[in-house]
C-alpha positions as a printed Julia matrix, in Angstrom:
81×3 Matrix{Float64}:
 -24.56    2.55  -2.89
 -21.61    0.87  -3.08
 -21.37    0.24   0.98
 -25.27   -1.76   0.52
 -23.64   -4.36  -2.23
 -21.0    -5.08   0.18
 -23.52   -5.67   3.14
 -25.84   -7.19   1.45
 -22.93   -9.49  -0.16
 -22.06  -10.08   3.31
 -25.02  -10.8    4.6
 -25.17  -14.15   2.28
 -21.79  -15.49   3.68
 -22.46  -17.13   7.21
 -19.44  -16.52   9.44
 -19.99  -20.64  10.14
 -18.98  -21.9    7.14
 -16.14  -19.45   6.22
 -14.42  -21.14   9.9
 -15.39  -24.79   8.65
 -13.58  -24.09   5.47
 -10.92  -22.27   7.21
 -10.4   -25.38   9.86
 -10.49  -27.8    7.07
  -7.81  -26.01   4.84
  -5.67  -25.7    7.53
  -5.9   -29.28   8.03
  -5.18  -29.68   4.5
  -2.23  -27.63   4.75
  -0.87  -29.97   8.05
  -1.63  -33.43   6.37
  -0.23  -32.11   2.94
   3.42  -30.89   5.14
   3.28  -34.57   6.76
   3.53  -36.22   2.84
   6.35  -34.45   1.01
   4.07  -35.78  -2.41
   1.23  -33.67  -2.37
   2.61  -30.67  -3.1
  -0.12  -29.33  -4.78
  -2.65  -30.29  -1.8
  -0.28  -27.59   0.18
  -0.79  -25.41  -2.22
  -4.48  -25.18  -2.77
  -4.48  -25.1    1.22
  -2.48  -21.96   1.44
  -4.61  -20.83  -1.14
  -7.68  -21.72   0.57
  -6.22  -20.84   4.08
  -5.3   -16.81   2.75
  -8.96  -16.24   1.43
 -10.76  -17.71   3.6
  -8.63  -16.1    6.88
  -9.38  -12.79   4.76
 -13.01  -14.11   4.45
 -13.16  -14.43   8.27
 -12.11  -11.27   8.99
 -14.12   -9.39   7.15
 -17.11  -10.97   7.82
 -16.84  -10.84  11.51
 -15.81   -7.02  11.13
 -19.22   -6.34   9.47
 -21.06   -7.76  12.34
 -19.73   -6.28  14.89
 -20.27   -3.02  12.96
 -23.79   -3.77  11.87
 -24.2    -5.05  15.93
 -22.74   -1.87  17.17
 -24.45    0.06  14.69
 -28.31   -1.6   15.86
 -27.11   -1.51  19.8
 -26.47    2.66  19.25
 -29.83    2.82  17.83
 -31.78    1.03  20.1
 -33.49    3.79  22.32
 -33.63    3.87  25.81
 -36.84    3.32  28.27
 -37.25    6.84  29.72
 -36.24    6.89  33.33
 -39.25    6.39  35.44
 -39.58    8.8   39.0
């Protein structure tokens, strides 16, 4: 029961945008290191940069399990003589 919330919470979070937000806090992170006064830019960037690497990670571990899982399943044309 438990495993169907997470895949279905999965499902709703595209792998696209967690690597757009993941580029553009690590962006964040490298302008906010080039201007000593926006410390708490860096911050939030880390921040950002953490969850959404975690984000990543776990969202393209649940496709390639869910992929595996439909490419096991698929059956095979029987062999023909």
């Amino acid at each position: 029961m438990a495993e169907e919330k997470l895949t279905d919470l999965l499902n709703k979070i595209y792998f696209n945008q967690n690597v757009i937000i993941w580029v553009l806090s690590y962006i964040g992170v490298a302008y906010a290191s080039m201007h000593p006064g926006l410390c708490w830019l860096c911050c939030v960037s880390r921040i950002m940069y953490v969850v959404t690497s975690l984000s990543v990670l776990v969202t393209l571990f649940a496709y390639t399990r869910h992929y595996c899982a439909k490419k096991n399943t698929k059956k095979t044309p029987p062999a023909s003589k």
